[in-house]
N, C-alpha and C positions, 0 to 999 in steps of 0.2 A: 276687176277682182284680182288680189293680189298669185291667188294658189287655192286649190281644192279646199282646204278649211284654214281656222284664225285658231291662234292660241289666244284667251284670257285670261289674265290674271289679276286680280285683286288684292292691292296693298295696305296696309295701315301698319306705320313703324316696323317693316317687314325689308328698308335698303339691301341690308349687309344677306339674307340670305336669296332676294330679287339679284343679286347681282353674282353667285353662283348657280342660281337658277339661268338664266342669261350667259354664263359660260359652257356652259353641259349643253344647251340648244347650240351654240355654235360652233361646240365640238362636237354634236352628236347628229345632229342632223343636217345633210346635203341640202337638201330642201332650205325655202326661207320661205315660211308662212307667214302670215302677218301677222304680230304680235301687236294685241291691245293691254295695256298697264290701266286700270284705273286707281285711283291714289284715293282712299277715305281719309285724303285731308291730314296726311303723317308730316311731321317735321323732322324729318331724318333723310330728304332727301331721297327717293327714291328715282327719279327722272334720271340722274346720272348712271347710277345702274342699270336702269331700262334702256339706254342709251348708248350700252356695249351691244346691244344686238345689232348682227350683221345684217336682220333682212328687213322689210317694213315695218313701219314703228307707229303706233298712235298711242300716246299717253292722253289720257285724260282724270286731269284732278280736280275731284268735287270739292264743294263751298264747306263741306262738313262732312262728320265719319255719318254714312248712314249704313251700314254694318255690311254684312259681308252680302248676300244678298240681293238687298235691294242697288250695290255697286256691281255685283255680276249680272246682275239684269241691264247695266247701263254698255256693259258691253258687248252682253249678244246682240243688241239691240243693233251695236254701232258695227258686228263684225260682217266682213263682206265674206268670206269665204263659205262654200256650200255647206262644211260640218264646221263646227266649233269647239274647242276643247278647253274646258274651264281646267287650271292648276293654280293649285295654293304656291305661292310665292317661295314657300319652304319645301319643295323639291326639289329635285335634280335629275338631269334622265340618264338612264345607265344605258342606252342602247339605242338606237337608229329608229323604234318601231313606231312611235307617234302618228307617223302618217300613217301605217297600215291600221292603227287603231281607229281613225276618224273617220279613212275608209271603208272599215265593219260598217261603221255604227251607221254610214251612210246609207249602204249598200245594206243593210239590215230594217230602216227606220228604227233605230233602237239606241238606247243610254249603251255607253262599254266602258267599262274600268279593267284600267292593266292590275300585273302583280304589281303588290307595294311591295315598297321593302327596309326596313329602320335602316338609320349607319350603321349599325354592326352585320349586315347581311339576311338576317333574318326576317325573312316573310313578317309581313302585316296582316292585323285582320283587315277587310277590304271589302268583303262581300258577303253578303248572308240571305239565310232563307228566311221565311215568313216569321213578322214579328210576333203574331200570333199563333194561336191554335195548339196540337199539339206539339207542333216542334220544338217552342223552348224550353217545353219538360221535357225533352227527349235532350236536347243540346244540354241542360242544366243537371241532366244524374248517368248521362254517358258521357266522357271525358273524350275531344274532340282527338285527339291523340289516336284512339282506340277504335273508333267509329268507320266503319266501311262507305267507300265511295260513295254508296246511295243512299245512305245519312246523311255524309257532310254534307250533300247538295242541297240536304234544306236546313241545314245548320251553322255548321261554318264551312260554307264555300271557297273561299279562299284559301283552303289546304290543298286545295284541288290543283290538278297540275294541266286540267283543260280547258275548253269552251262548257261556259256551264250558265245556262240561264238562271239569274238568283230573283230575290224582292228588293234587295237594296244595294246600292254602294255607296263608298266612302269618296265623299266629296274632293277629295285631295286631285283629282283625275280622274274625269269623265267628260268623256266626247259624244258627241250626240248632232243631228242633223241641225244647220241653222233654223229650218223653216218649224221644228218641232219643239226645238227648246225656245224660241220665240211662242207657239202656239202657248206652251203653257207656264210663261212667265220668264224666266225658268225656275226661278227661284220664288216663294214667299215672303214677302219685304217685310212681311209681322216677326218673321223669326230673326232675328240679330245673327246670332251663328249658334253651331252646334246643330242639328235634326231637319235643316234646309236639303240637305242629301238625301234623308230616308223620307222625308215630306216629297220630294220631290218626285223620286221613283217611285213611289204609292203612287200618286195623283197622274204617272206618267202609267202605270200601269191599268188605273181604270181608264182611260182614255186610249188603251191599247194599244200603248208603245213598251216596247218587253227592257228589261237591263238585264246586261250579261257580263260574266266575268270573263276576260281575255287572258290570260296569262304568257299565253304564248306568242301575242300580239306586239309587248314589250313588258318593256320594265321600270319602275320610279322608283329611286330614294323621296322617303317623306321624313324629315324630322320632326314634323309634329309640333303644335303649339307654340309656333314662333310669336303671332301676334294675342293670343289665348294669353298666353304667361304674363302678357304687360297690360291687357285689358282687366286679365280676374288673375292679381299678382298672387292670392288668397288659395289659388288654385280653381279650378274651371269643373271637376267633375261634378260636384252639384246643379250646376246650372244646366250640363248635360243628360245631366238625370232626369229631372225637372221639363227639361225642353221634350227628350224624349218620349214620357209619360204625354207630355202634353198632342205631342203631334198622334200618338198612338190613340191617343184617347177622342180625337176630335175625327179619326179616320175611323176608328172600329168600333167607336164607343167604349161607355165606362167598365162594364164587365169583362170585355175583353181582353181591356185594359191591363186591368186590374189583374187580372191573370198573368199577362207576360210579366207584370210587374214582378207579381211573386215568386214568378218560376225563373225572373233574373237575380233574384234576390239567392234563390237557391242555389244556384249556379257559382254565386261570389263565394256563398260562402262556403260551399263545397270546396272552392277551387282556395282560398283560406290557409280549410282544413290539412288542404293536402300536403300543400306546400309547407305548411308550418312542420309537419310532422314526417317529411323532406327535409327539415331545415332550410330550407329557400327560401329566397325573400318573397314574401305575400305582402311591403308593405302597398304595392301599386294597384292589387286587389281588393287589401282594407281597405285602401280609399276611397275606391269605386264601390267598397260592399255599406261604407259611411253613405256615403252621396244617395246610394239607392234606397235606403233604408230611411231616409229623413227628408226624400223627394214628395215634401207632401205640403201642404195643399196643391194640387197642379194647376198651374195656371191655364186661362181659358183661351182660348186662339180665335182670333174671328174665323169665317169662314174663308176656305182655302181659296185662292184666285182661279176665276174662271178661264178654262183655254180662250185664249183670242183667235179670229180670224188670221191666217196668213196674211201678209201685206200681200197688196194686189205686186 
C-alpha cells in the first residue's frame, strides 16, 4: 500500500485542468498518496498531465465514457490506500490539509467534505442540511445571509466556519474509508453526473455512516463544470434539476418530493427578486429558477445499489 489513503479522480476531456490539479498536489502536499486517474475515454490526452505527479500513479482508461460514476466506482475499486478521496479534476488544493481530511473521515467511519472555494475566493455552497421537511422552507423565505448558526446547520452548512455534521455534500471532494465507500458502491452507475453526491450520502446515511462538513480540515478551489460545459454545451442546470427531483423522489417519495421541489422553487425565486431589485445580477438564479420550474416529468431511477459485503 502506497500511504494511508488514494486520491481519485475521474476524467473525460478534463487534460488542461487535470494538469493544474496535479501541480497544487505537488506543491501542496509533503505526502505522496497514490493518485488513480481513470479516463472516460477523453481524446485530449489526459495521461500526460496525470504524469506530472510526483508520487504513485495508476491511470486507467476505459473502452468508453461511462459517466462519472460508474468511472469512480472503477477506482475505489482499484485504490489501495485505507481512506480514499474522490476529486473532480477541476480543482486545485489551497493548502496542505488532504491528508488530515482522509484521516477524519477514517478515524470517524464517515463521508467529509472540506471548504470549497470558487477562483475569486469566495466560499462555495458545499454542504447542506436535509433535503426535505421543513428545512427548505425555512432555507427558501430566511435569506442564508441572516440566519443564525443553528439554522444554517440544517440549511446552508457551508457558511459555517466548523465541524458540522450535514445530509449531503458536494461531490467535488469527499473522502471517506476504503472499506465503506467500497461497501456501498460508491457511487450509482444509473446516474451519469449531477445528484451521485447527494444519492450517495442519503444511502450512506441509512446504512449509518454520518457526512460532515470539515472546513477547518482544508481547503479546494473548484471551478466547476469543466467537463459539464462540453457534455450539456446548452447548459447542464436542467438536467440537474431533473436528476435531483429524481434522486429525491425515489429516496423519500413523491410528496416529499414535491415539496422540496416547491419550496426550491421559492427560494430561486425569492432570491430573483432580490437581487433584481439590488440591481445585481440574478441571471445565474434565473437559470436555475428555468431549470427548476420545467424539471418535469422526473425521470424514474431503478432501484439504488445494495451495500456489498467488504472484501475478505
Amino acid at each position: 500500500m502506497s500511504g494511508p489513503y488514494s486520491i481519485v479522480v475521474v476524467t473525460w476531456q478534463s487534460a488542461g485542468h487535470l494538469a493544474a490539479l496535479v501541480e497544487s498536489m505537488n506543491h501542496r502536499l509533503a505526502e505522496r498518496p497514490e493518485l488513480l486517474v481513470v479516463d472516460n475515454d477523453s481524446d485530449d490526452d489526459p495521461e500526460v498531465a496525470a504524469r506530472g505527479w510526483e508520487g504513485e500513479l495508476r491511470f486507467l482508461r476505459l473502452a468508453e465514457n461511462r459517466g462519472y460514476g460508474a468511472a469512480a466506482n472503477v477506482g475505489v475499486r482499484e485504490a489501495q490506500g485505507d481512506a480514499v478521496v474522490l476529486l473532480n479534476p477541476d480543482t486545485e488544493l489551497l493548502d496542505s490539509g488532504l491528508g488530515a481530511l482522509a484521516r477524519f473521515a477514517l478515524e470517524r467511519r464517515a463521508l467529509a467534505g472540506p471548504r470549497l472555494r470558487n477562483a475569486d475566493g469566495s466560499p462555495q455552497p458545499s454542504a447542506s442540511g436535509p433535503p426535505v421537511g421543513i428545512w427548505p422552507w425555512i432555507g427558501a423565505v430566511v435569506p442564508g445571509r441572516v440566519q443564525p448558526g443553528a439554522l444554517l446547520a440544517g440549511t446552508e452548512a457551508w457558511r459555517l466556519d466548523r465541524l458540522t455534521r450535514v445530509a449531503s455534500l458536494t461531490g467535488a471532494c469527499v473522502a471517506g474509508p476504503r472499506a465503506v465507500l467500497r461497501e456501498l458502491g460508491p457511487f450509482d452507475p444509473a446516474i451519469e453526473m449531477f445528484g451521485e453526491d447527494l444519492d450517495l450520502c442519503l444511502r450512506a446515511a441509512r446504512a449509518g455512516v454520518p457526512s460532515y462538513f470539515h472546513p477547518t480540515a482544508c481547503e479546494v478551489m473548484h471551478h466547476g463544470g469543466a467537463s459539464a460545459a462540453v457534455r450539456w454545451a446548452g447548459g447542464a442546470d436542467s438536467v440537474v434539476a431533473l436528476t435531483r427531483r429524481a434522486v429525491l423522489r425515489r429516496t423519500f417519495g413523491e410528496r416529499r418530493e414535491r415539496a422540496a421541489w416547491l419550496a426550491q422553487r421559492l427560494n430561486l425565486r425569492l432570491r430573483v427578486t432580490a437581487k433584481r431589485a439590488l440591481r445585481r445580477d440574478a441571471s445565474r438564479d434565473a437559470a436555475a429558477l428555468r431549470a427548476a420550474v420545467s424539471a418535469r416529468p422526473v425521470p424514474d431511477l431503478p432501484p439504488p445499489p445494495s451495500p456489498q459485503s467488504p472484501p475478505a
